[in-house]
C-alpha positions in Angstrom: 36.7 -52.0 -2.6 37.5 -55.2 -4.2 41.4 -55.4 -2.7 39.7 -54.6 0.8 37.3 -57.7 0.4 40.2 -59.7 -0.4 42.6 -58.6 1.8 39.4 -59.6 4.8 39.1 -62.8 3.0 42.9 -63.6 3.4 43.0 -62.3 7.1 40.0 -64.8 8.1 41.5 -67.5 6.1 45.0 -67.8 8.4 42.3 -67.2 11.7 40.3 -70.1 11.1 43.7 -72.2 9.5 45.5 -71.3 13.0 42.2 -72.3 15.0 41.8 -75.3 13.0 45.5 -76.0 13.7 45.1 -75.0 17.4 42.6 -77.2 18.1 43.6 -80.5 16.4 46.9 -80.0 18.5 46.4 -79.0 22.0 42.9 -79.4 22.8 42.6 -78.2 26.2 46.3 -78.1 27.1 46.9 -74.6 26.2 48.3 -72.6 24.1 52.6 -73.4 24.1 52.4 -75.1 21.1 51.6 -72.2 18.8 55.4 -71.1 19.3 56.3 -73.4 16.1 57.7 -71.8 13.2 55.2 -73.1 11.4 52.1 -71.0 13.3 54.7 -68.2 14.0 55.0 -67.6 10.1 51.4 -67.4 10.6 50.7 -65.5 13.1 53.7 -63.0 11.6 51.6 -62.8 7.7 48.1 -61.9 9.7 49.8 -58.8 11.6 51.7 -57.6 7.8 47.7 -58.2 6.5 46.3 -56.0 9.1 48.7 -53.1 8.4 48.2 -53.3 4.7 44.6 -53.6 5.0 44.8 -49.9 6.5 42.5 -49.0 3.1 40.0 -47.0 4.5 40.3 -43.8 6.6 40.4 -43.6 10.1 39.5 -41.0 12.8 42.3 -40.0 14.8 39.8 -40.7 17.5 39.4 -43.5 20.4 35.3 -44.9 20.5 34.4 -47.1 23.5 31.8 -50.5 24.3 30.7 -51.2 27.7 28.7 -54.0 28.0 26.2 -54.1 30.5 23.2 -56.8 32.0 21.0 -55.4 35.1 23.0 -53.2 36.8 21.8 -49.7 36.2 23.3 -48.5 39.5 26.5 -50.0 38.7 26.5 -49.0 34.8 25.4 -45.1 35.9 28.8 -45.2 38.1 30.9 -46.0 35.6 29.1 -43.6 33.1 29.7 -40.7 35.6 33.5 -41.6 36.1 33.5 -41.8 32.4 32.1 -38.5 31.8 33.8 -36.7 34.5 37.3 -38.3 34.4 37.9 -39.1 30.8 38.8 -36.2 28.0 39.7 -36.3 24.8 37.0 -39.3 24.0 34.8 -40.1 20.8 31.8 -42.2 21.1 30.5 -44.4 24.0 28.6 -47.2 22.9 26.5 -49.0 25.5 25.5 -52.6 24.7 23.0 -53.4 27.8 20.5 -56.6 28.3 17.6 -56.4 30.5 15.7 -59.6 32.0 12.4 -57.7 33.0 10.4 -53.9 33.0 12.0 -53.1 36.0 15.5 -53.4 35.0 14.8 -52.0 31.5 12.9 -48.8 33.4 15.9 -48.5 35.0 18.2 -48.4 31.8 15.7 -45.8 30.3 16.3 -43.6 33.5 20.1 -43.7 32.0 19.1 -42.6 28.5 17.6 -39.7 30.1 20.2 -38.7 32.7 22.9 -39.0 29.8 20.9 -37.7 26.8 23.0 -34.3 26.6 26.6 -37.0 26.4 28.2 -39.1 23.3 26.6 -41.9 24.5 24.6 -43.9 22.7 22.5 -47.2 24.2 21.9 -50.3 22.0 20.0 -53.2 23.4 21.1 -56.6 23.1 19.3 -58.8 21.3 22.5 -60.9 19.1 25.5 -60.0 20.9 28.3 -61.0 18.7 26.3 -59.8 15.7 25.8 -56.2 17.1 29.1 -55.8 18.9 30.6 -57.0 15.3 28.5 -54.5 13.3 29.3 -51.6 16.0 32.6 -52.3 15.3 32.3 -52.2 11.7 30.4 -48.9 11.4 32.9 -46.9 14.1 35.8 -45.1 12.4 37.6 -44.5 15.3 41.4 -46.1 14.8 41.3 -47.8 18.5 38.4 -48.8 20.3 38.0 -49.1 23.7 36.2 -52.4 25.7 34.5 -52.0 29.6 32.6 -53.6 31.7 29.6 -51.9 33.5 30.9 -52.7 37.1 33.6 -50.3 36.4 34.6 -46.7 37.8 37.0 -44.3 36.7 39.4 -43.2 39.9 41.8 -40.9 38.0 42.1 -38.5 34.9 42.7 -40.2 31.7 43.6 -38.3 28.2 42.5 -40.3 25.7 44.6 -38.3 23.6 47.5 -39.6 24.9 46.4 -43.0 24.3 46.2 -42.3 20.7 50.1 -42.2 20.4 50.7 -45.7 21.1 50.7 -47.8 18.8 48.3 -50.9 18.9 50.2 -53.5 16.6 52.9 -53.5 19.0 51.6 -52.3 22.7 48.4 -53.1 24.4 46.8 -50.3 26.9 45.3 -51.5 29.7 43.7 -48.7 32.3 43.1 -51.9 34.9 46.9 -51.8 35.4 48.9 -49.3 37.7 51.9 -49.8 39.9 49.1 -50.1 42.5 48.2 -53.4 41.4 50.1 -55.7 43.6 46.9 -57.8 44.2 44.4 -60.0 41.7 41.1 -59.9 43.3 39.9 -62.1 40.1 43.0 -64.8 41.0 42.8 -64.0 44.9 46.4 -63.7 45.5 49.5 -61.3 45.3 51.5 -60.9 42.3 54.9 -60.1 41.6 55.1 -56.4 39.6 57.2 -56.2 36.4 60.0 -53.7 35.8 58.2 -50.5 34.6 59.8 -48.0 31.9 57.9 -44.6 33.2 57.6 -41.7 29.8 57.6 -38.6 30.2 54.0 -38.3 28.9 52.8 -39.9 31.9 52.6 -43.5 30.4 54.1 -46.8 31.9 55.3 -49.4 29.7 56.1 -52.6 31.0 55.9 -56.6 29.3 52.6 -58.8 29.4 55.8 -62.1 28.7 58.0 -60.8 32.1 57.0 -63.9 33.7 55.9 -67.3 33.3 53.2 -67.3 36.5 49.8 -66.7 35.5 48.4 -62.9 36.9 46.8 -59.8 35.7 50.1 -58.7 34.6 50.2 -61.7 31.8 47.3 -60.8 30.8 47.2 -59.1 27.6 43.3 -59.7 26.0 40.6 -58.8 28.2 37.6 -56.8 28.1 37.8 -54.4 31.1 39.7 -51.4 30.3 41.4 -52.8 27.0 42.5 -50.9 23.8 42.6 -52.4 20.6 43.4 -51.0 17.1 39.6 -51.0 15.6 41.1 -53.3 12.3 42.5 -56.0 14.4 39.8 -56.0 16.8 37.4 -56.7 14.0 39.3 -59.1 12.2 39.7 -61.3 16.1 35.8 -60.9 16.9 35.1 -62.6 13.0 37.8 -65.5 14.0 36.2 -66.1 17.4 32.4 -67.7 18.2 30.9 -66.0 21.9 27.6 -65.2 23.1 28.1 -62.8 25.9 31.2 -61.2 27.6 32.3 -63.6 29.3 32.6 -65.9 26.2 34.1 -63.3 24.3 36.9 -63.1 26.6 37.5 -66.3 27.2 37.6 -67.1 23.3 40.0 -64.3 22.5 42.7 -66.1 24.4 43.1 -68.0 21.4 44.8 -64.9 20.0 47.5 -64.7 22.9 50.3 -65.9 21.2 50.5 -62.5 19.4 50.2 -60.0 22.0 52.4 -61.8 24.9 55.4 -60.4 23.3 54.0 -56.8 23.1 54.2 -54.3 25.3 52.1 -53.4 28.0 51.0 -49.7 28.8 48.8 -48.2 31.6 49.2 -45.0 33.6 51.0 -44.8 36.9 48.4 -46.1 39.2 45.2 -47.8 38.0 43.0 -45.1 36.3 39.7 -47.7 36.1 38.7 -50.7 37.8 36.1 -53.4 38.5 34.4 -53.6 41.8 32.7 -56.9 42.1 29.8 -56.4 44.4 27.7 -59.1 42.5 27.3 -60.9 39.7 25.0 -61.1 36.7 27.2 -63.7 34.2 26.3 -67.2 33.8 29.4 -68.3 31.9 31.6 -68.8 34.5 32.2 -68.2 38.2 34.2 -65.2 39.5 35.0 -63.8 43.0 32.6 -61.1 44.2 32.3 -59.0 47.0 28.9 -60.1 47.4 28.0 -56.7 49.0 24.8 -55.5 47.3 22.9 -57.8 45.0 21.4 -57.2 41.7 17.9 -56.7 43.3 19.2 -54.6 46.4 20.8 -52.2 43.8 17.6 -51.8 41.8 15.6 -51.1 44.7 18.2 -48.1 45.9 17.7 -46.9 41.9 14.0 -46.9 42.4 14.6 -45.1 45.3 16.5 -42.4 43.6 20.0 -43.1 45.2 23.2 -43.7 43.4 26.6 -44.7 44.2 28.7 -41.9 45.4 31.8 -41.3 43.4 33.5 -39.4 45.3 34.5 -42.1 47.9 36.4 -43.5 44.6 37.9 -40.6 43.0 42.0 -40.4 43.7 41.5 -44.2 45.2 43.6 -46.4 45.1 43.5 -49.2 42.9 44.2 -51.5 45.4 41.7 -50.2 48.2 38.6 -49.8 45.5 38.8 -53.3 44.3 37.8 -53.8 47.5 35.7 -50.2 48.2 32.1 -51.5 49.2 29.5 -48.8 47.7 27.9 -45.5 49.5 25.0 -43.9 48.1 23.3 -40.4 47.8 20.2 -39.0 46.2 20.6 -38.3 42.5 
């Protein structure tokens, strides 16, 4: 127990050294500077850290966060996807903030519709504390991040996933050979040379380009799979206070998974499709096809979006798919 606290100790010590270093230097200029030997050696000692620090054991297992603020209708879509697309899955973890009754009757409707899956609902009330401490407790080897505007349009083995290895390749399931446009960047992007397995995975490289697009990308929250050990040791290094932040401060961690490989399946297995917003943080593109309150009403209603006008979908046409709704 002792070599395990010191081995953390060390890890957070070169995080908050290379942040320190990072932030004297560049400022707001990015992140090209961290290419030194110097912050290479660095960046090298933290990844030998995280493989030694392998102490405790691990499920051969992959757990999964979705994080979620006042979109029942939304969240139940991807829940549904989730439960009838994925196999081979451990826990779901729901991390959810509600702003009135309404929206948190709505999330109790969810609890009850999903009581019989591994799912398991935790509200929000210190978000880096309790997505830190969920992390802690899981014993799954990777874990798996969402957001709740999400839907599953193909099959996806998550035992499959469990073969690659997170220290040198990064899984994305927003990626596919469909995804020839960024509706976050609003613009077409140039696809990198893919290596297709026989297992049905697509490798390709996060570093094949110097433009900025979804395919240089390689830290995000929607449909991202880290090793559970380094994705602790990045949450302690970093200082967020919702998704948005979270993301956004993770890119200080770039520099080390650039060079890695990427992996997704052939087309894009899961997706975001921004009807609205609910994030303060920053500004994003959105359909602006249903707002928050229009969705909550058709919940109340008893409607909920139907998934099978997204099942076998392109990735490129759902980005874009407005929503259709039955009784539930």
């Amino acid at each position: 127990m002792c070599v395990h606290l010191r081995i953390r100790k060390s890890a957070m010590e070169i995080i908050n050294a290379t942040k320190r270093k990072v932030l004297s230097l560049l400022g707001k200029k990015g992140y090209q500077l961290l290419r030194t030997n110097e912050l290479n050696e660095k960046v090298d000692y933290y990844r030998k850290i995280l493989i030694e620090s392998k102490v405790g054991k691990r499920k051969q297992q992959i757990d999964s966060i979705v994080f979620s603020k006042d979109r029942a209708m939304q969240l139940y879509a991807f829940l549904k996807s989730y439960v009838e697309m994925v196999s081979g899955s451990g826990t779901m973890y729901v991390l959810y903030k509600v702003t009135d009754e309404r929206h948190a009757g709505s999330y109790n409707d969810l609890k009850e519709i999903f009581r019989d899956d591994n799912i398991i609902f935790i509200e929000e009330l210190d978000f880096r504390k309790q997505l830190i401490d969920l992390c802690q407790q899981s014993v799954a080897i990777t874990i798996g991040l969402y957001v709740d505007d999400m839907v599953f349009l193909k099959k996806v083995n998550y035992e499959k996933l469990l073969n690659v290895d997170t220290l040198e390749n990064v899984v994305s399931l927003g990626r596919g050979q469909d995804l020839g446009y960024s509706m976050v960047l609003e613009k077409k992007q140039i696809l990198p040379d893919f290596i297709n397995r026989p297992d049905g995975l697509v490798y390709f490289r996060w570093d094949y380009t110097t433009d900025y697009n979804d395919w240089t990308y390689p830290i995000g929250v929607g449909g991202y799979f880290f090793g559970r050990d380094e994705l602790l040791v990045m949450l302690r290094g970093v200082k967020f206070k919702a998704p948005n932040s979270l993301e956004n401060n993770l890119q200080l961690y770039k520099p080390m998974f650039i060079h890695r490989f990427g992996v997704c399946l052939n087309q894009i297995s899961c997706i975001p499709v921004h009807a609205n917003l609910v994030q303060t943080e920053s500004i994003n593109p959105d359909l602006g096809t249903f707002s928050i309150e229009d969705l909550l009403h058709k919940w109340e209603e008893g409607l909920v979006i139907d998934l099978n006008k997204f099942y076998g979908v392109s990735g490129a046409t759902a980005q874009f798919q407005t929503y259709e709704f039955i009784k539930r």
